[in-house]
Every structure is written in C-alpha cells, then in structure tokens.
C-alpha positions in Angstrom: 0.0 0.0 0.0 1.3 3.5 -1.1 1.4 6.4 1.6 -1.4 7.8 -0.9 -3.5 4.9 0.0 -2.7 5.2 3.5 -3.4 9.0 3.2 -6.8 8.3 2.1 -7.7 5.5 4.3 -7.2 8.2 7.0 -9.3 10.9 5.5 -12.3 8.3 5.5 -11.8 7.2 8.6 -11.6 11.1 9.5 -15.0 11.6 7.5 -17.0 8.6 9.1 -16.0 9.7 12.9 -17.2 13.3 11.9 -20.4 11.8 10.5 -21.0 9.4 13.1 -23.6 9.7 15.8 -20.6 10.2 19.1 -21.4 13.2 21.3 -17.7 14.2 20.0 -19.1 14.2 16.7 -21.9 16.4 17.2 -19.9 18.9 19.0 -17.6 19.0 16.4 -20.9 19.3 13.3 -21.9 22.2 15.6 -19.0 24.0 15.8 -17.3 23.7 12.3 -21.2 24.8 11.3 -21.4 28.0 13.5 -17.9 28.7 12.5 -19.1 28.9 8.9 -21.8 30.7 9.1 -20.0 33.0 11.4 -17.7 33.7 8.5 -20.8 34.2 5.9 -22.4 36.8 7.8 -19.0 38.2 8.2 -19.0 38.6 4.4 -22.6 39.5 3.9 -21.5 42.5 6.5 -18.4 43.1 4.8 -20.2 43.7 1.4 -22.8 45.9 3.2 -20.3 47.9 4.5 -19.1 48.2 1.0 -22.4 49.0 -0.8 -22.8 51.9 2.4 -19.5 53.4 1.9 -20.6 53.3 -2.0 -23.8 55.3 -1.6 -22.6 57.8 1.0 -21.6 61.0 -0.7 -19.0 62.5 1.6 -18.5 65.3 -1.1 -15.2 65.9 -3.0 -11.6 65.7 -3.0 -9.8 69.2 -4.3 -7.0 68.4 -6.5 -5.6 71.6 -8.4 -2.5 70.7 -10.0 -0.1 73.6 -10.2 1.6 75.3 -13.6 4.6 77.4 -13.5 4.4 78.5 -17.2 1.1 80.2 -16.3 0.8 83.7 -17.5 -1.6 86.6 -16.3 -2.3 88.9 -19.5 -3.2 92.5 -20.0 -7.2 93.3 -21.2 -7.8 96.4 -23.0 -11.1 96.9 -25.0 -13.4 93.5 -24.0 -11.9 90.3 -23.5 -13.3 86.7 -22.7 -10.9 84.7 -20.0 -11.0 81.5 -18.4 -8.9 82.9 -15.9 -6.2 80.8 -13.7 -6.6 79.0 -10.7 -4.2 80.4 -8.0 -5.8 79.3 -4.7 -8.5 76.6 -3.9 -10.2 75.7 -0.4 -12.8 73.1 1.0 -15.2 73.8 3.5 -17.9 72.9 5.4 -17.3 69.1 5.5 -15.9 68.6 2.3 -19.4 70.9 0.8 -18.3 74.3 0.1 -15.6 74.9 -2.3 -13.9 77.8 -2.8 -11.8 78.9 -5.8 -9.6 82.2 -6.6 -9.3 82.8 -10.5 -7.1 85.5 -11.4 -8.1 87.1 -14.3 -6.7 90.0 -15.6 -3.8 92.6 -14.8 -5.0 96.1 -13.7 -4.4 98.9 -16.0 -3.1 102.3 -15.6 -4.5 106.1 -17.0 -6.2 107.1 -19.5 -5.7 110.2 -22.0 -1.8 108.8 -22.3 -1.4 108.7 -18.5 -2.8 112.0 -17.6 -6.6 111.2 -17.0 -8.6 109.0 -14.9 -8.1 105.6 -13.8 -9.2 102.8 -15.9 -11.4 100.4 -14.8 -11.6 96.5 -16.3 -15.8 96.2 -15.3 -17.5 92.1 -15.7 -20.2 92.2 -18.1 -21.0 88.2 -18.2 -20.1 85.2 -16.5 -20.6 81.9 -18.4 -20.3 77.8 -16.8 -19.8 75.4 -19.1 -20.9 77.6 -22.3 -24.1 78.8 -19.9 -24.5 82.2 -19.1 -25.2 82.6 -15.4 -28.2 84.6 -14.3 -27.8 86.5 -10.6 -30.1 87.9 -8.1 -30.2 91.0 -6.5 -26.9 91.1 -4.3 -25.2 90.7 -8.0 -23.1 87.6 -6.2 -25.4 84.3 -6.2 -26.5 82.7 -9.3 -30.2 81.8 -9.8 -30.3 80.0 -12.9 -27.8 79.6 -15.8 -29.2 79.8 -19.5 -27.7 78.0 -22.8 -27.5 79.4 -26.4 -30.7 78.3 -27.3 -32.2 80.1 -24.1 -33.4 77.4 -22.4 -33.2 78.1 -18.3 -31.9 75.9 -16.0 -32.6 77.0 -12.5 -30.8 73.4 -10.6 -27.9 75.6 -10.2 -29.9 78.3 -8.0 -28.0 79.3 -4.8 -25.3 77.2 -5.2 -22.8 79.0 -6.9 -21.7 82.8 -6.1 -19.1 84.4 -7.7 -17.4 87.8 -6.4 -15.6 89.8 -8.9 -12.6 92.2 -7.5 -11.7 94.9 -10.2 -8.6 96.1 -8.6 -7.1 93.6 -5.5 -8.9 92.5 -2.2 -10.4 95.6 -1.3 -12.6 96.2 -4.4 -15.5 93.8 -4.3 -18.9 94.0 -4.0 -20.3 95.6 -1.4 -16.7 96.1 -0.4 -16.4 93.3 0.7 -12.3 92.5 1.8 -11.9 89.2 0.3 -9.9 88.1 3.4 -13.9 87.6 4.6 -14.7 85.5 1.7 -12.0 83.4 1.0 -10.6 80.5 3.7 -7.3 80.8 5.1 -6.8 84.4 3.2 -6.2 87.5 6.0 -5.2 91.1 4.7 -2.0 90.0 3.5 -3.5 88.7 0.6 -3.9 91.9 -0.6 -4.1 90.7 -4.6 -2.8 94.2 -5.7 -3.1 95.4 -9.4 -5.1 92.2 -10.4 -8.7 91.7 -11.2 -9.8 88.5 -10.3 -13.1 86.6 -8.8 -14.0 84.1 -5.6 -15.9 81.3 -6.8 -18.0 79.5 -4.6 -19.7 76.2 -5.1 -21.9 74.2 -2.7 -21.7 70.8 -4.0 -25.1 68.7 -4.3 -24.9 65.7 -7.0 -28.0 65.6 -7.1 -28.6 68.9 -9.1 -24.9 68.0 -11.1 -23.3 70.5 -9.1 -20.0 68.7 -8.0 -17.3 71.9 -9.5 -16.4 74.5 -10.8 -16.9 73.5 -13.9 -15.5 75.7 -17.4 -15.7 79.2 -16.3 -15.6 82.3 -18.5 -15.9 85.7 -17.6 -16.7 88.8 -19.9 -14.6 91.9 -19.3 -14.7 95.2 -20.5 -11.5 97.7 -19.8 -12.4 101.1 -19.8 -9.3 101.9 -22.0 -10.3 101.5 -25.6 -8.4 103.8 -27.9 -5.3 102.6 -29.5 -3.2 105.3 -28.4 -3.8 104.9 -25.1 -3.5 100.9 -25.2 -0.2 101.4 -26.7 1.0 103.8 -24.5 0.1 102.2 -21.1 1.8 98.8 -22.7 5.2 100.9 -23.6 5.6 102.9 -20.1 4.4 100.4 -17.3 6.9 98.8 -15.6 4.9 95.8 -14.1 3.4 94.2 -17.2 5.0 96.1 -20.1 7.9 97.3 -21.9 9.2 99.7 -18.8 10.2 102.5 -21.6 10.6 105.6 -19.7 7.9 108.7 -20.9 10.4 111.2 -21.9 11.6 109.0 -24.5 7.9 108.4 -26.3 7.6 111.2 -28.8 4.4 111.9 -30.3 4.5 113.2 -33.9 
C-alpha cells in the first residue's frame, strides 16, 4: 500500500467519525457549522459595508495641479478669459468649495497717462458655455441659461461668484476678500489684479460637483489705441518699462 492509500484510508476514517452519531461528533458538526456561518455573515457584512460606503456622498476631493508657465495677461477693450486657478479651499465638511481665479492685470490712466483711472468692469459670466443669471446682491446665481435660451434654474443658490476689479479691497459691497476666502487674511492683498472668488456648494443631485469651465466677460475702460499702446510701452509691471520722456508723439 502507497502512503497515498494510507493518506486516504485516514481521510475516511476522519470523515466517518465526523459523521458518526458520538457526542464528540456532534460537538464538532456544531462547531465547524457556526464557525461557517460565522464567517458568511462576516462577508454579507463586509459587502454591506461596501455598498454603504458606496452610496454615502462624503462630497469631494480638491485636486488643483499647479503650472509654472502660467501667465496673467493684460485686457484692453473687452476680452473673454477662463482665468487661472491660484488658490482653492474646502469647507464645510468637504461641501463648500472655494476657488480664486485670477483674471486680468490692472491697467493704468487714461488720455496717455494724464486722465482717470481705468477700470476693467465684468459684463458676463458663463459655466460650461451657460451664461449665469444672478439675483439682486449681484453675487449668487439663480439660474444659468444655454444658447438656445433654455433656463436651467438646478444651479440656484449654489454658486456665487465675487468679482474684484482692482485687488482684495474692491469687491462687491466692499467686501475684503480676506472675509470670503478660507485661510486668506489682509495679507492677501491681490494688488493690481482683477480677479473673482468662486464658490460652489456641492449637491450631486442637481450636477453640481465643480467649478466647472468658467468664463468671464470683461470690458476695460481703456479703448483707444493710443492709449493701449502707451500704457503697454511705459508700465513697468506688465509692459515694456520705456521711460515717458523717450515716447515722442508726432
């Protein structure tokens, strides 16, 4: 007889004691039985767990990836600008997200740098090729509409946007965006940019889960040519730095 055969004659042997009718017997039935089903419902809660974890929406993570090559530009006349993510929070439980988009430099005076200020005003604001629609306190958006014009009013208080024509200090209401924006205090004083504080309370259920493709309409109060040319040539922050005296008018 092989050590196979031997191997099996003990595994029958094994089989017929654990069938047999011994107290032994029936102990050990009862415990290799609870033992398995122990280890079922262990898996059935194990795959509950699972499917819970799957259907609890515990919002969304915040990834903004950064890139050095980015570049803010200069707006005369109207421009339309995506603008560039510089800063980026979450809130309220993993909600309320928060986004600064730099848009635009600020420009300098007008009639050849002798005049008034100029201003860079936002005319539209568009979210994924929808223009947004805002109530009264020009900040929260009610309802964004397509090209065709059809409304779609899921959006409704939860997205505002804050436009700042000229750093921190010039928002709506004047409101300092150190109060809007998390983490920000009056160092982040945003100085000679326009830019705008997105805000977006997440809810899957209306498809409200970013910031989506943003767009914003801008209209610089410096128009004419020679002044374009002329603030481009003399400013030292954004342009060519070329001193006045040496600009000669013919």
């Amino acid at each position: 007889m092989s050590w196979f055969d031997t191997l099996l004659d003990v595994g029958k042997a094994a089989f017929t004691w654990y069938t047999g009718s011994s107290i032994a017997a029936q102990l050990t039935r009862t415990v290799v039985t609870g033992y398995a089903l122990n280890q079922v419902n262990k898996a059935i809660v194990k795959e509950q767990k699972k499917d819970v974890q799957k259907q609890e929406d515990k919002g969304v993570k915040l990834k903004i990836d950064p890139d050095p090559n980015a570049k803010i530009p200069v707006v005369y006349g109207r421009s339309v600008l995506s603008g560039i993510v510089t800063d980026a929070a979450l809130t309220n439980s993993n909600q309320t997200m928060w986004y600064c988009i730099t848009l635009c430099e600020v420009t300098g005076l007008l009639n050849l740098g002798q005049g008034a200020a100029s201003q860079i005003n936002l005319l539209n604001v568009y979210r994924d090729n929808q223009k947004l629609i805002f109530a009264s306190d020009g900040v929260t958006v009610t309802k964004s509409v397509d090209s065709s014009g059809v409304e779609n009013t899921d959006i409704n208080g939860l997205v505002k946007v804050y436009y700042f024509r000229n750093g921190s200090n010039s928002g709506p209401s004047a409101i300092p965006a150190a109060n809007l924006m998390p983490n920000w205090t009056g160092n982040h004083s945003m100085t000679n940019l326009a830019f705008a504080l997105v805000r977006v309370d997440y809810n899957r259920e209306k498809s409200v889960t970013g910031l989506g493709t943003m767009k914003f309409v801008l209209q610089n109060t410096m128009t004419q040519p020679g002044d374009c040319l002329y603030d481009y040539m003399t400013n030292t922050r954004y342009g060519a730095g070329i001193p006045a005296g040496d600009i000669y008018a013919s």
